[in-house]
C-alpha positions as CSV (number, residue, x, y, z in Angstrom):
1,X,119.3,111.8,97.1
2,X,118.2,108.0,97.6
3,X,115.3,108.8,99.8
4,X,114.3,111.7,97.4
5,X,114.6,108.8,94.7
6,X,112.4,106.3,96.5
7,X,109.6,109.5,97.3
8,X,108.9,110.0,93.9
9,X,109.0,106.5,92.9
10,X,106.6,105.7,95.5
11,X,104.6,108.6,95.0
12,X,103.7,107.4,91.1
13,X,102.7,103.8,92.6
14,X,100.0,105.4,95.1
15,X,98.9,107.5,91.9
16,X,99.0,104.2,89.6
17,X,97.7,101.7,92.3
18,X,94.6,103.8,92.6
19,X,93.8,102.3,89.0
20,X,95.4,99.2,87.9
21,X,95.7,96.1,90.3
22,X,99.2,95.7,90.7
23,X,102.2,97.8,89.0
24,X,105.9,97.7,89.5
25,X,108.6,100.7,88.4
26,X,111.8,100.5,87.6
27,X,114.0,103.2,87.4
28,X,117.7,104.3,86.6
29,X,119.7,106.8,86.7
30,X,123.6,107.7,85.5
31,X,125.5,109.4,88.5
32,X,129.5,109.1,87.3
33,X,130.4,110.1,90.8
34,X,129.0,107.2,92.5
35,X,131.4,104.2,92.4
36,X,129.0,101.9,89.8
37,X,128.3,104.6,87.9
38,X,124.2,104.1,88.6
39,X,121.4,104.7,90.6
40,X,118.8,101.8,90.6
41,X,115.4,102.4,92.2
42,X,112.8,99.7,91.9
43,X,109.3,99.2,93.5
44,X,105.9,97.4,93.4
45,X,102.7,97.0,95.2
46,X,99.7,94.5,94.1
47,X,99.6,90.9,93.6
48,X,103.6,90.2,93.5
49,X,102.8,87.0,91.2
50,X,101.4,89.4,88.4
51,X,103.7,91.4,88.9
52,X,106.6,88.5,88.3
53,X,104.5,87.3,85.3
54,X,104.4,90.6,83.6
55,X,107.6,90.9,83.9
56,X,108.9,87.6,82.8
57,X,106.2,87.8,79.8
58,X,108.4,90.8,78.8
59,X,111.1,89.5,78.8
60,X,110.3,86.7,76.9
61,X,108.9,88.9,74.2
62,X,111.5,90.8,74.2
63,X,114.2,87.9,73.9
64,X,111.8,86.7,70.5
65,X,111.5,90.9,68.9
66,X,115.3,90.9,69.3
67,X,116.6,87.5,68.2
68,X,113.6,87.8,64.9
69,X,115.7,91.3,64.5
70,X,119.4,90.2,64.6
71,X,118.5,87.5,61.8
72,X,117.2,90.4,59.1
């Protein structure tokens, strides 16, 4: 199931890499059988530091929608 998992995740980066510089996917899945309770599947390819500050811009944004939210 894993290495299906990790084929199709990494079959979506060759397709998106052939157009955007770097991209990174993240991808989860419920599975009540396995002991956590979740299958986690995560990859990237490109420039690891855009990557990282993409990621950590959304974040931030998403810290700031959420808190601007809770307060109306």
């Amino acid at each position: 199931m894993m290495d299906d998992d990790l084929s199709r995740v990494q079959d979506s980066l060759n397709i998106l890499s052939e157009h955007f510089d770097s991209v990174h996917i993240f991808a989860t899945r419920h599975e009540p059988e396995i002991e956590d309770g979740t299958v986690s599947v995560n990859r990237g390819v490109g420039n690891w530091y855009a990557r990282y500050g993409q990621i950590s811009e959304w974040m931030v944004k998403q810290d700031e929608f959420n808190r601007i939210n809770c307060r109306e």
